[in-house]
C-alpha positions as CSV (number, residue, x, y, z in Angstrom):
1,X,12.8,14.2,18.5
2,X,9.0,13.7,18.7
3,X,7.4,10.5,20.0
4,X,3.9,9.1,20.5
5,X,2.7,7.5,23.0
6,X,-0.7,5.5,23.3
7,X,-2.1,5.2,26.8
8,X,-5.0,4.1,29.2
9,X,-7.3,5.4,31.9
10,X,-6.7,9.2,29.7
11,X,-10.3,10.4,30.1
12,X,-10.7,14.0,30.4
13,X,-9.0,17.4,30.7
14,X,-7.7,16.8,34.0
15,X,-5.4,13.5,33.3
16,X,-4.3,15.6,30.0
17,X,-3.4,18.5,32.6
18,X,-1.5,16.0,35.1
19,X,0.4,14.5,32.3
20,X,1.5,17.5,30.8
21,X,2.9,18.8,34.2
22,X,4.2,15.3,35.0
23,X,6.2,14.9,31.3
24,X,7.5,18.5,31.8
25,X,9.1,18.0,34.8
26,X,11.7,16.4,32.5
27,X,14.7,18.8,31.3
28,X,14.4,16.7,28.0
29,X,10.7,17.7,27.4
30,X,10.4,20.9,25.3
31,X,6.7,20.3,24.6
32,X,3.5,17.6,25.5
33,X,0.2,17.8,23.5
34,X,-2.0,15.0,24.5
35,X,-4.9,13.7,22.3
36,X,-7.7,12.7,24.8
37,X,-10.0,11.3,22.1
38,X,-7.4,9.2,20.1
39,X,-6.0,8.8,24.1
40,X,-2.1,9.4,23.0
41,X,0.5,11.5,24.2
42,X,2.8,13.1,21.9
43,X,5.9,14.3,23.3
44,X,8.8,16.8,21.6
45,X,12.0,16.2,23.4
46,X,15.9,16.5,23.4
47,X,17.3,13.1,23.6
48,X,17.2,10.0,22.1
49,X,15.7,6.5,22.3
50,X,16.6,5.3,25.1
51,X,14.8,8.6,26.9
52,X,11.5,7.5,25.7
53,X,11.5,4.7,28.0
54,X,11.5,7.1,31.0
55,X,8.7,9.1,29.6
56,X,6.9,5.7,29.9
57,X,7.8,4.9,33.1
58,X,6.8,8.7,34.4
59,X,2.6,8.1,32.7
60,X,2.7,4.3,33.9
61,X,3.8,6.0,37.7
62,X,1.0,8.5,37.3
63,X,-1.6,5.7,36.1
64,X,-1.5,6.6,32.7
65,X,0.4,3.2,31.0
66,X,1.3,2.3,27.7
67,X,-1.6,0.9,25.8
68,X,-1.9,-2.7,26.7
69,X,-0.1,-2.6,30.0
70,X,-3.0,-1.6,32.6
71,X,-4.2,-2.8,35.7
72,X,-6.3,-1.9,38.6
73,X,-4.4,-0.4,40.4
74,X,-2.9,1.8,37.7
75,X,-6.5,2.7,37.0
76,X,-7.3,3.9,40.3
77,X,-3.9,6.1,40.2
78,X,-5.4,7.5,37.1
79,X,-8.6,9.1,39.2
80,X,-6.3,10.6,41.5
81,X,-4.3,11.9,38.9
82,X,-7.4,13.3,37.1
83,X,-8.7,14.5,40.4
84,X,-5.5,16.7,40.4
85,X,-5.3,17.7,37.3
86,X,-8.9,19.4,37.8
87,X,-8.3,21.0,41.0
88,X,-4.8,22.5,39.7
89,X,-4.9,22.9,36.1
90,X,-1.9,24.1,34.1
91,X,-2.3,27.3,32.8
92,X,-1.2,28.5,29.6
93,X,0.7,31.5,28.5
């Protein structure tokens, strides 16, 4: 299955790098392309439905929320995330 997902506080490389790692942590999760211009997360996975809801709860946790669902202290998760995702990139094959 294939879902997207539009979020907040998505700014740069380094959020798109934390998420990625974060939404791969999943068994579920075969792939994550995130879209930091349109800010949306589309995600490939092995499940169903009720699985995307977890996905959800895994970009709120990192600061990265559902469109329409921020707040400020979800914003300043998402500058520590991004600080992360800078200073440890994921690097592709």
């Amino acid at each position: 299955m294939k879902t997207t997902i539009k979020i907040e506080n998505l700014k740069c490389n380094g959020c798109a790098s934390t998420i990625k790692k974060g939404l791969l942590k999943f068994d579920e999760v075969t792939n994550a392309e995130i879209n930091i211009s349109n800010s949306t997360v589309t995600i490939t996975f092995v499940g169903n439905e009720d699985t995307i809801q977890n996905f959800k709860n895994k970009l709120s946790s990192l600061g990265y929320p559902e469109s329409g669902n921020n707040s400020r202290l979800l914003a300043a998760k998402s500058f520590v995330s991004c600080a992360i995702g800078k200073i440890n990139p994921i690097v592709e094959k």
